[in-house]
C-alpha positions in Angstrom: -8.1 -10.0 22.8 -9.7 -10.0 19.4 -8.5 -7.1 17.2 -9.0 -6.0 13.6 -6.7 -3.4 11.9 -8.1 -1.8 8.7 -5.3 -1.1 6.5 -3.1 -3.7 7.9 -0.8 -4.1 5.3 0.7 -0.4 5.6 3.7 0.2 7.8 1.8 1.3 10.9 -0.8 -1.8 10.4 2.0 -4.5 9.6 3.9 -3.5 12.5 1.3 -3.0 14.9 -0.5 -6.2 13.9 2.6 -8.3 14.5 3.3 -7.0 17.8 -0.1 -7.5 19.0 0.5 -11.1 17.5 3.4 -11.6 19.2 1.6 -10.8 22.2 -0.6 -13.6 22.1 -4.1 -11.8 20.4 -5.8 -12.9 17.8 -5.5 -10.4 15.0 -7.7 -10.1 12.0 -5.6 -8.6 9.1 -7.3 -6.3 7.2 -6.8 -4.6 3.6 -9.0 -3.9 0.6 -7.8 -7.1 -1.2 -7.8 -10.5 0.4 -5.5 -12.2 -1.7 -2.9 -8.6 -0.7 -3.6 -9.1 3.1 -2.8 -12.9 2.4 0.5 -12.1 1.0 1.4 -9.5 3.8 0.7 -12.2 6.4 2.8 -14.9 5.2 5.5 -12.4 4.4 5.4 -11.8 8.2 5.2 -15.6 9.3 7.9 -16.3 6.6 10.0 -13.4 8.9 8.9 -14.2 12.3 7.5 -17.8 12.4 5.0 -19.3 15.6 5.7 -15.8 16.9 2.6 -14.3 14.7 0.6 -17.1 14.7 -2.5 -14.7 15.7 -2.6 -13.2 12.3 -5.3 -13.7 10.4 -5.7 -11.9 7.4 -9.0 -11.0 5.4 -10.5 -8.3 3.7 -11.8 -4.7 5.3 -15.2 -5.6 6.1 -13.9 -8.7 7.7 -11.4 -7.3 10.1 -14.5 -5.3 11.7 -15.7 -8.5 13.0 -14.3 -7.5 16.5 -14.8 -5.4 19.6 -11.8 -3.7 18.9 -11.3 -2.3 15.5 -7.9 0.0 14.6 -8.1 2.1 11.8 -4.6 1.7 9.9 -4.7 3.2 6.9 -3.0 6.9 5.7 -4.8 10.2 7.3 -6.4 11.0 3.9 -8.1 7.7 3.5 -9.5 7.4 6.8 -12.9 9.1 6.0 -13.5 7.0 2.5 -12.6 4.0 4.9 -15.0 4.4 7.9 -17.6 5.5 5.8 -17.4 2.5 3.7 -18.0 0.3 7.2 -19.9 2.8 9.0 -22.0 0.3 9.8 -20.2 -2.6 10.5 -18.1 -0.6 12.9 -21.6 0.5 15.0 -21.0 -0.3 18.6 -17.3 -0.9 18.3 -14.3 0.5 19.8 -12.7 2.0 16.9 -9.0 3.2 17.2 -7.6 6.4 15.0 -3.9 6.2 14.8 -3.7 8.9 12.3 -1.9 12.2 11.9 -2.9 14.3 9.4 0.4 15.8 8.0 2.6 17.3 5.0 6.2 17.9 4.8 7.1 21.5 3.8 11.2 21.7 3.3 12.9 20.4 6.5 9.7 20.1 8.4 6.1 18.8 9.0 2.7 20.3 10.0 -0.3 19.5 10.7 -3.3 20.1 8.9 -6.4 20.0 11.2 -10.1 19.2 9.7 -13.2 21.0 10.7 -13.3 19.1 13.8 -9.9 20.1 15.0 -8.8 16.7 14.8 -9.0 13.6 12.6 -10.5 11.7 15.9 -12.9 14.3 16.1 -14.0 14.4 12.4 -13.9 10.5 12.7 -16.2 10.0 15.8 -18.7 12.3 14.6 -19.1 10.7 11.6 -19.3 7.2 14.0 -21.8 8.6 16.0 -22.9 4.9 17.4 -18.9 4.1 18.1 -16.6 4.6 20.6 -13.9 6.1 19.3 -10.5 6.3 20.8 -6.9 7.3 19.6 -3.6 6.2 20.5 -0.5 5.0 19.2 0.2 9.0 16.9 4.0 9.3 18.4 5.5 5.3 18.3 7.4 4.9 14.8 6.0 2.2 12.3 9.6 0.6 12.4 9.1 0.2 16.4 6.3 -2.0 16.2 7.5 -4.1 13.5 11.2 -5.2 14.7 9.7 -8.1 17.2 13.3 -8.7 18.1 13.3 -5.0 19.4 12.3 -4.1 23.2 9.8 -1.0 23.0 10.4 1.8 25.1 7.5 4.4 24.5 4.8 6.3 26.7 1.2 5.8 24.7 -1.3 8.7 25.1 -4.8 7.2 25.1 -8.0 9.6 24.6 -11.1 9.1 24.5 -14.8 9.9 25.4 -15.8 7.0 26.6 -14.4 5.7 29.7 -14.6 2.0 29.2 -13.4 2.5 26.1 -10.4 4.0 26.9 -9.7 2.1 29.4 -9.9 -1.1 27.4 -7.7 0.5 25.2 -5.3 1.0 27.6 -5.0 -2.5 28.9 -4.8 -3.5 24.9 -1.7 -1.0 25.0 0.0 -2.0 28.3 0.0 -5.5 27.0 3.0 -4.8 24.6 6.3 -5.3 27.3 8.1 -1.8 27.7 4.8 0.3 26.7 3.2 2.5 29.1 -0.2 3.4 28.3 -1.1 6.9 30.0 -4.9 8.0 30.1 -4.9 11.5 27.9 -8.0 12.0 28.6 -11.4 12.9 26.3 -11.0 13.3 22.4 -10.9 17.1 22.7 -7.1 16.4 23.2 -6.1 14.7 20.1 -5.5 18.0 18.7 -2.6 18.3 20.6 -1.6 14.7 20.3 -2.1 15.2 16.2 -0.3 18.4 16.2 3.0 17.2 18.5 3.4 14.3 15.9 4.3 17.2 13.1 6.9 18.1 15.9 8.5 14.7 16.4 9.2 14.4 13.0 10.7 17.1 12.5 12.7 16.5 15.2 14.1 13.2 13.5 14.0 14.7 10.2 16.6 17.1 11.6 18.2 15.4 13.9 18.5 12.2 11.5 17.2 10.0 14.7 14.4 8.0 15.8 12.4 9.3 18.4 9.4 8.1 20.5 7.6 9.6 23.5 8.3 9.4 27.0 7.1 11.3 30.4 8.7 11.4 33.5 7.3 12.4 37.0 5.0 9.4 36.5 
């Protein structure tokens, strides 16, 4: 599969768009500065060799040049960032991994937008794309050690059925994932709000936590 990541050379982005990599997808590399994206990708290929051979980095605008585009970058700059390629991004599946949070002492909350959630302020700003979230509770660090067998459940919402569902199989193509269908985007509230919990949790706990279900 073809996939851009917006933000690709943060944490979450970096590691996400080596795994897919590794996976065998083409990945288009995205940040605000070629020549940064550049530098981030061979970085990775100095680290990980023929195993990210997918990676191919450009600017922002660039990376939407697939079906499937992941928005990357920190909670507060997803709005500047989709509005900037509003356009670009009509008719795409776009993909919100973002959890709008702040730590306050020994824990996090959540700080929900007008919408109730950042997917919902983000689709109804993307009225012409289909927008799906997954991937709020797997740790940055998770994605990025390729030598490192994932063990997570993936809670995928969305409004669009095909969408999702594409999504999904995107998901369940990383070995050890599990991609569960969460159903519409009314949802990622919950999903937005439990990340604040799981963080706290590790904060606490001093561990590294992901999600997984049972019964399933």
């Amino acid at each position: 599969m073809r996939i851009g990541i917006l933000g690709a050379t943060g944490p979450a982005g970096r590691g996400l768009a080596a795994r897919l990599a590794s996976v065998g997808h083409q990945v288009l590399f995205g940040s605000r500065a070629v020549e940064r994206a550049k530098g981030a990708v061979d970085a990775l290929v100095a680290k990980w060799g023929t195993r990210v051979t997918g990676l191919a980095p450009c600017d922002n605008a660039g990376a939407c040049d697939a079906d499937v585009v992941v928005l990357a970058v920190q909670a507060g700059s997803a709005i500047p960032t989709i509005q900037e390629h509003a356009e670009r991004l009509a008719g795409k599946i776009v993909v919100s991994m973002a959890n709008n949070l702040v730590r306050s002492g020994s824990e996090f909350n959540a700080v929900l937008p007008p919408h109730g959630s950042v997917a919902a302020e983000i689709q109804a700003l993307l009225w012409h794309s289909r927008v799906c979230t997954a991937f709020h509770l797997v740790p940055a660090s998770e994605f990025a050690d390729l030598d490192h067998a994932m063990e997570s459940d993936v809670v995928v919402l969305g409004d669009d059925d095909g969408a999702r569902h594409t999504l999904m199989e995107l998901t369940a193509s990383i070995p050890h994932l599990r991609a569960l269908d969460g159903g519409s985007l009314r949802n990622a509230v919950a999903l937005e709000t439990f990340a604040a919990v799981l963080l706290t949790i590790n904060l606490r706990h001093k561990c590294r936590t992901s999600l997984r279900l049972v019964g399933i």
